[in-house]
N, C-alpha and C positions, 0 to 999 in steps of 0.2 A: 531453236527453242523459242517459243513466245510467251511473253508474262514476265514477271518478279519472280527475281533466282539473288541468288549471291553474287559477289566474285569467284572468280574460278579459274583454273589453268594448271601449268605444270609445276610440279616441284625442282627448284636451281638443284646443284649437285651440292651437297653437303646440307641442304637446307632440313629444317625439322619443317613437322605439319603445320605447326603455328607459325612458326619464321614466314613459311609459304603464305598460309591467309592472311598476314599481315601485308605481306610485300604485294598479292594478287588485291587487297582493300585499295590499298595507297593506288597503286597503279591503274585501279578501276574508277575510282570514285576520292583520288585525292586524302581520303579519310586514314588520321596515322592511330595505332592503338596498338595494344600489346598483347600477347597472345594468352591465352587461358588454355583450359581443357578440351581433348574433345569430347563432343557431346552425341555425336550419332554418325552414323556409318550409311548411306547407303548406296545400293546401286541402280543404274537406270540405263536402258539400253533407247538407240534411236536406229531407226525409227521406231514408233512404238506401235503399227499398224502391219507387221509384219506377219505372214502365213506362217503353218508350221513346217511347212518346206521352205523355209527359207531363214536364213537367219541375219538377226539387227547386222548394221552394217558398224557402230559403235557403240559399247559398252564400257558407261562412267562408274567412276566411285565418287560417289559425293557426303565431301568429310565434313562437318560441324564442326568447327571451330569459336569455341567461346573466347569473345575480344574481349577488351577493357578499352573503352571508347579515352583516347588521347586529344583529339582535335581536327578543326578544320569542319568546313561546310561540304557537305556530299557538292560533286560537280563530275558528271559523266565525261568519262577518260579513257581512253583506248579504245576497247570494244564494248564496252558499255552504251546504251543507247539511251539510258537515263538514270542517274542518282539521286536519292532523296529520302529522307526521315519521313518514317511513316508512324502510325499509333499499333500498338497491340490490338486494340479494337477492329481497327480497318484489316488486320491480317488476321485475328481469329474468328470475325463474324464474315470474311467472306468476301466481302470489298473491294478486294484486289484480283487481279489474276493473275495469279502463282503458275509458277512452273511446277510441274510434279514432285510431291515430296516436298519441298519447300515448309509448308504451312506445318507436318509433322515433326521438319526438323527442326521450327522454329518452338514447338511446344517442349518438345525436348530439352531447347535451352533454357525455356526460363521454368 
């Protein structure tokens, strides 16, 4: 996938949704926070150029998870290829390139 997405990955065994996007935050981007509600649900399959004989070869669920920012400066970590504070502006006018769904789930939160 190319663009601005979240953190993201698997859930540990016993962990809730939020435990998980906190621990995939920290581990991605260093950033510690606490976990909230979820806020959007969806799914997205790759590749997403796929015929109709044929089917994606991956199919995600991508959870919204509402933080409560705790501390620390963004700093790209693990598989992250970049971290960083951005403005609602730059993400609702357009500005950035988003990963799919991204920009909806992010209207969703606030």
């Amino acid at each position: 996938m190319q663009g601005f997405g979240g953190p993201g990955g698997r859930l540990e065994f016993g962990e809730t949704l939020g435990q998980g996007a906190c621990r995939e935050l920290l581990e991605e981007t260093g950033i510690t926070a606490i976990p909230g509600p979820l806020v959007d649900v969806q799914e997205a399959f790759r590749p997403l150029d796929v015929t109709k004989d044929q089917l994606p070869e991956h199919h995600f669920l991508l959870l919204g998870v509402l933080c409560d920012y705790v501390g620390e400066e963004p700093l790209a970590a693990d598989d992250a290829l970049e971290a960083r504070f951005v403005s609602f502006d730059d993400i609702f006018q357009s500005r950035l390139d988003l990963c799919p769904g991204v920009g909806d789930m992010l209207r969703q939160a606030v």
